[in-house]
C-alpha positions in Angstrom: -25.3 -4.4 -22.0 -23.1 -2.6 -19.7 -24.0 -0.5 -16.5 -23.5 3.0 -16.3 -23.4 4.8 -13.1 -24.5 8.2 -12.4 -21.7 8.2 -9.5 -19.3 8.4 -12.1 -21.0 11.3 -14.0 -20.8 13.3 -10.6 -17.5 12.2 -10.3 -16.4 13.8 -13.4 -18.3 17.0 -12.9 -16.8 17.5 -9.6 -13.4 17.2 -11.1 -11.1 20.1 -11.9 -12.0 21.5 -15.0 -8.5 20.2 -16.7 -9.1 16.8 -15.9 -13.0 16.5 -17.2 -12.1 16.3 -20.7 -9.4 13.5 -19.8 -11.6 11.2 -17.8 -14.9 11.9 -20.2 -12.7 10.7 -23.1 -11.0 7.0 -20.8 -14.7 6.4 -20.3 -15.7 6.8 -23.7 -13.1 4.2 -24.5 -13.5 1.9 -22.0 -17.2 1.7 -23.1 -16.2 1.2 -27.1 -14.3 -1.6 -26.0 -15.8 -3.1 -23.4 -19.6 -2.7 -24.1 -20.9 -5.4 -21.3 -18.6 -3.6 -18.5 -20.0 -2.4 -15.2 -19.1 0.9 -13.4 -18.6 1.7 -9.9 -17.0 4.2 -7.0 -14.6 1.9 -5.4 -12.0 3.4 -3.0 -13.5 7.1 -4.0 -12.2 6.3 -7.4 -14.2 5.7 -11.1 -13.8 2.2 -11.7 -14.4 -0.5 -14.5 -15.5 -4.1 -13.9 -15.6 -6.7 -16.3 -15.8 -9.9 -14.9 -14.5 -8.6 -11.9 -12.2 -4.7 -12.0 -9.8 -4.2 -14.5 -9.2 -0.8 -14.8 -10.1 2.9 -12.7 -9.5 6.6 -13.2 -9.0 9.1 -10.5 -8.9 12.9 -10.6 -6.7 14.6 -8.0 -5.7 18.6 -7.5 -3.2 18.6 -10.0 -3.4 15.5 -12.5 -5.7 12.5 -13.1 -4.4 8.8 -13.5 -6.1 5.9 -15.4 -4.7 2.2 -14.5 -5.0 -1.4 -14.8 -5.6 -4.1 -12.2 -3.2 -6.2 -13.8 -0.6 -3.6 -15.2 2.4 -5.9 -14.6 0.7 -8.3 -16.9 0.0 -6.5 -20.0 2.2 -6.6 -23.1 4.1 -3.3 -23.2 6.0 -3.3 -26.7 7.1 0.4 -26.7 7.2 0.8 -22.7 3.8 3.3 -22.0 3.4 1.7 -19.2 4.4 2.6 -15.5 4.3 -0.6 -13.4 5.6 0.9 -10.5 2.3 1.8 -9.0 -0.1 -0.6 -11.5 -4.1 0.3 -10.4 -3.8 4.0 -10.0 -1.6 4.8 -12.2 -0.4 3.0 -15.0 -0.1 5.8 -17.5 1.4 8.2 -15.3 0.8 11.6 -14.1 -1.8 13.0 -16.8 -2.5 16.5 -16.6 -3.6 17.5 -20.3 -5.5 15.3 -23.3 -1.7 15.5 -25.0 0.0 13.4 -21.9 -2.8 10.4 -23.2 -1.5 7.3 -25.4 -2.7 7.5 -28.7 -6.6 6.0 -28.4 -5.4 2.5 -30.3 -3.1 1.9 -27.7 -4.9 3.0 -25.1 -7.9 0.3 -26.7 -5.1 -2.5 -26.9 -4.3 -2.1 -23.0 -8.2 -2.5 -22.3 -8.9 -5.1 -24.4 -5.5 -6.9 -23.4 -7.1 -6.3 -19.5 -10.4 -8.0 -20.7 -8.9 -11.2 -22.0 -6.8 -11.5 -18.6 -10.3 -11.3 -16.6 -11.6 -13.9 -19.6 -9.1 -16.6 -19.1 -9.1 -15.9 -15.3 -5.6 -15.2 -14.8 -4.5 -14.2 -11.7 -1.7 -11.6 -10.4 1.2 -13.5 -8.5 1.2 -13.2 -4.9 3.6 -10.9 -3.7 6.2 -12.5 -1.6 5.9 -10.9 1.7 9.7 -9.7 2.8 11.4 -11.6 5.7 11.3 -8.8 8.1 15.0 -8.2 9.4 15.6 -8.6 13.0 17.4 -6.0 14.8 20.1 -6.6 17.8 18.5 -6.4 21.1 20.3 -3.6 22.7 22.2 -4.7 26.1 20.5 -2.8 28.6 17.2 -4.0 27.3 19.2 -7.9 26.9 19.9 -7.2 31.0 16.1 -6.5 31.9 15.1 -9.3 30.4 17.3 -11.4 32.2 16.3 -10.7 35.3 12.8 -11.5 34.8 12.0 -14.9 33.6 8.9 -15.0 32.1 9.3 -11.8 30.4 13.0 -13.6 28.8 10.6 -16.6 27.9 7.9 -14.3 26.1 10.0 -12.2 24.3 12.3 -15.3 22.5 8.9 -16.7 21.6 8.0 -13.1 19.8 8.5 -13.2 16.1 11.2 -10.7 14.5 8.2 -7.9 14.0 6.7 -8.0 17.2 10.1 -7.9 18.7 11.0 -4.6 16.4 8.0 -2.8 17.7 9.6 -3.1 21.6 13.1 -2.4 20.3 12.1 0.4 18.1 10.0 2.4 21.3 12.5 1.6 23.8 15.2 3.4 21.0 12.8 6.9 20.4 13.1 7.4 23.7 14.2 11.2 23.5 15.5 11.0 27.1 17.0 8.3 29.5 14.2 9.0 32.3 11.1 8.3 29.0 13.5 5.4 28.0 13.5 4.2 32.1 9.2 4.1 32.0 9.0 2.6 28.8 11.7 -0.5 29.8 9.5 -1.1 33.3 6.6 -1.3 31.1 7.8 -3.5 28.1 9.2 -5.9 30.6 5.8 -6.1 32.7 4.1 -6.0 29.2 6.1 -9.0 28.0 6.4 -10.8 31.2 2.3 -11.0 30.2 2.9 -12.3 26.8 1.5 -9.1 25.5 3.0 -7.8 22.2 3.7 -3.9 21.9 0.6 -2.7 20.9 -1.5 -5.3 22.3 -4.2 -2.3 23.4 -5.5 -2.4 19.7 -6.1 -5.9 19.4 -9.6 -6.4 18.0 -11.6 -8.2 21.0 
């Protein structure tokens, strides 16, 4: 049997009165379709587990959203879906019981979702994007040069940790701000500490 929990019911009560009747109704489906599944608060939001989450429902000032965790996996013959933010939002900005999916496509997205979390299938890893490196501007190429170890450091640094000097000494919003920070960055680096190195976890 599945799990209720009264979390959720305080949830819904909480929520605006325009979006009650939307999440009341998402629940009830869930639960037709997916007896055995298991509620929970996760993230402050109403979610559904079934070996593992598979799909939530939030309620914000405006609108409510109902999603699936593996959105970019389910088949989408007539293109309901919006992938572009899958968990929290998968159907879009719903604001009235007329924005939902008719309830049999709505059932075929859940049940669709179970059989994901039944054969185990994962989401792809998201490539992580090569962060760009930016040119060292000269004035900060000539401080650097005149102190060795902080030269030595700062090659080592990797693309981002460079940026995050780069991008402090450039907000500068005068020449005598942009003056302290360079003394510092160059006694920072000369340490091997990266720019924020203060909120390093000890």
């Amino acid at each position: 049997m599945g799990k209720k929990d009264k979390r959720i019911d305080a949830y819904i009560a909480n929520a605006k009165p325009f979006a009650q009747p939307i999440l009341k109704h998402l629940r009830k489906l869930v639960h037709q379709t997916c007896p055995t599944c298991e509620e929970a608060i996760k993230w402050s939001f109403a979610c559904f587990d079934y070996k593992g989450i598979f799909c939530s429902m939030a309620a914000f000032k405006e609108h409510a959203t109902f999603g699936f965790w593996k959105t970019a996996l389910l088949k989408d013959p007539k293109g309901v879906l919006e992938k572009t933010n899958e968990a929290m939002g998968s159907l879009g900005r719903i604001t009235r019981m007329e924005d939902l999916p008719k309830d049999k496509v709505i059932v075929d997205f859940i049940k669709q979702a179970m059989k994901l979390n039944d054969d185990g299938v994962k989401l792809p890893s998201r490539e992580k994007k090569p962060v760009k490196e930016l040119p060292v501007p000269p004035y900060f190429k000539t401080a650097l040069s005149k102190n060795k170890k902080a030269k030595e450091h700062f090659e080592k640094f990797p693309p981002g940790q460079k940026k995050e000097y780069i991008l402090w000494l450039a907000e500068a919003k005068t020449p005598e701000t942009r003056d302290r920070r360079l003394e510092t960055a160059i006694e920072w680096i000369s340490q091997g500490k990266i720019r924020n190195w203060k909120y390093l976890k000890k």
